[in-house]
N, C-alpha and C positions, 0 to 999 in steps of 0.2 A: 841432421837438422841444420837447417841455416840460420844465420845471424838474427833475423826476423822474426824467427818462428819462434826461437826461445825468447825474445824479447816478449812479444805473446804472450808466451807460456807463465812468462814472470811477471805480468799484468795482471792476468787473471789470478795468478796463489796472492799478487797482494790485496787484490782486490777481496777476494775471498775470503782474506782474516781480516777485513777492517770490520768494527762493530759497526752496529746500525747509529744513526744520527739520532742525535736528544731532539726533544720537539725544540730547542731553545736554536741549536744551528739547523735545523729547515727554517727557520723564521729565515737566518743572515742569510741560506743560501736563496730564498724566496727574493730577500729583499736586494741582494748583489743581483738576483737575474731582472727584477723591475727596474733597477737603476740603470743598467748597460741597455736593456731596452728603452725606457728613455731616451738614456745616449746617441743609442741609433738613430730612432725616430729624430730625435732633434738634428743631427748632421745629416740625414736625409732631409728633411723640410728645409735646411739653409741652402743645402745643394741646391734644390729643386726649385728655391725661390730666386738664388742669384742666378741660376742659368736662366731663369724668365726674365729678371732684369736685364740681364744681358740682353737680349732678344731684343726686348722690349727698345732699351735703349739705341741698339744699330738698328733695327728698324726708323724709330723716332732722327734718326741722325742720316739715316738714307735717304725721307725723306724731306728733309731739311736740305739737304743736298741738290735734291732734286727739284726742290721751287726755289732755291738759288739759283741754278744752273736756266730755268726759266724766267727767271724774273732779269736774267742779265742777258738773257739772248730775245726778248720782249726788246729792251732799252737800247737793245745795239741796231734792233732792226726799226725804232719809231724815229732816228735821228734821220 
């Protein structure tokens, strides 16, 4: 057997003599898996809002750019 497989092997015998859970740790483990999902959700919606800001704003500043860029080549050619 390799390194691996006995590590396996000895997951599963501990796994196999742990008791079953009180109803009192499924509540924590219930309530540790609502909380990280949260987590997630919340740093996915920040991500996903500041990369629209982002967006949002080089757009906004592109074209700000570009009616500068025309408003000075308008005044260069009325003189």
């Amino acid at each position: 057997m390799n390194p691996y497989e006995i590590e396996q092997i000895e997951k599963q015998m501990r796994a196999g003599f742990q008791l079953p859970l009180q109803m009192q740790e499924w509540s924590d483990v219930e309530r540790k898996a609502r909380q990280e999902r949260a987590l997630i959700l919340a740093k996915m919606f920040r991500e996903f809002f500041a990369a629209t800001y982002a967006k949002i704003t080089g757009a906004a500043r592109q074209v700000r750019s570009t009616a500068a860029d025309c408003t000075g080549a308008r005044l260069r050619h009325d003189h």
